[in-house]
C-alpha positions as CSV (number, residue, x, y, z in Angstrom):
1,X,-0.6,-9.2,-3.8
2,X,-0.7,-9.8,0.0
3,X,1.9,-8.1,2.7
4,X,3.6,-11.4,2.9
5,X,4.6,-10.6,-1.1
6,X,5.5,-7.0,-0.7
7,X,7.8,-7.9,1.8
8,X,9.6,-10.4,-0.4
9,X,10.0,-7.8,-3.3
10,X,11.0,-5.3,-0.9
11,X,14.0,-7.8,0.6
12,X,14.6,-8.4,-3.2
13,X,15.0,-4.7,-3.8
14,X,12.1,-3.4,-5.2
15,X,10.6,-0.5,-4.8
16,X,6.8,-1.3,-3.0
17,X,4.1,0.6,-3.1
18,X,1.3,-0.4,-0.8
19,X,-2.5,0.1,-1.5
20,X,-5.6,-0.7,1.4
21,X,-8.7,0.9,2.8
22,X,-7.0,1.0,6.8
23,X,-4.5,3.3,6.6
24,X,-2.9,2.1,9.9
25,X,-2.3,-1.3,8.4
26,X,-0.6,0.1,5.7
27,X,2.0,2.7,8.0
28,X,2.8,-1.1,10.1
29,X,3.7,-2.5,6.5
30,X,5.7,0.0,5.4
31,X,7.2,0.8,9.0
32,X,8.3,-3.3,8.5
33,X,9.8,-2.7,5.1
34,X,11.7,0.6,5.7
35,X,13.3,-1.2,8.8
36,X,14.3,-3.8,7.4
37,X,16.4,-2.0,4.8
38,X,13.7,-1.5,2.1
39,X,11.8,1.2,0.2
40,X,8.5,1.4,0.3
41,X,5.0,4.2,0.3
42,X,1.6,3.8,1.0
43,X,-1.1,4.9,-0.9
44,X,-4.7,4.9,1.4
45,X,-7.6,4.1,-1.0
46,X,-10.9,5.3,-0.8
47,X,-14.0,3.4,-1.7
48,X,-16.2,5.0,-4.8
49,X,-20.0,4.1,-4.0
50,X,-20.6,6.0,-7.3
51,X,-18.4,3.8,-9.7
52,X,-19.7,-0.2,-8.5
53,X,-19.2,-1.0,-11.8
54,X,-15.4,-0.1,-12.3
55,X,-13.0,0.0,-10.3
56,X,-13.4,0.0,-6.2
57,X,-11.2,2.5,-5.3
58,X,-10.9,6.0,-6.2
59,X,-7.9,7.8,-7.9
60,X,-7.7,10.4,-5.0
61,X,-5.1,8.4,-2.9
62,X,-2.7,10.0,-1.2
63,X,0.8,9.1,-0.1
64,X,1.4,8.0,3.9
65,X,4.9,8.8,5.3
């Protein structure tokens, strides 16, 4: 799911939560939402050199406000 998405479920009225590696991309994408009326957090993901074979990111994310 791309930004262009979350923004459409967000206008719809859902409830977004955003995932990425930059975590100021991810503040400018839920800045957008939340201004425009919608609800949205941002969970920064961490890559996992240790776990190549699962998944890429780790399950230590934390929320950005």
């Amino acid at each position: 799911m791309g930004k262009s998405d979350a923004l459409l479920f967000a206008k719809e009225g859902a409830k977004v939560v955003i995932a990425d590696l930059q975590e100021d991309k991810l503040r400018g994408i839920v800045r957008e939402i939340v201004e425009s009326g919608g609800e949205a957090i941002a969970l920064k993901q961490q890559r996992s050199f240790r776990r190549r074979l699962g998944s890429h990111c780790r399950r230590d994310s934390y929320e950005v406000r």
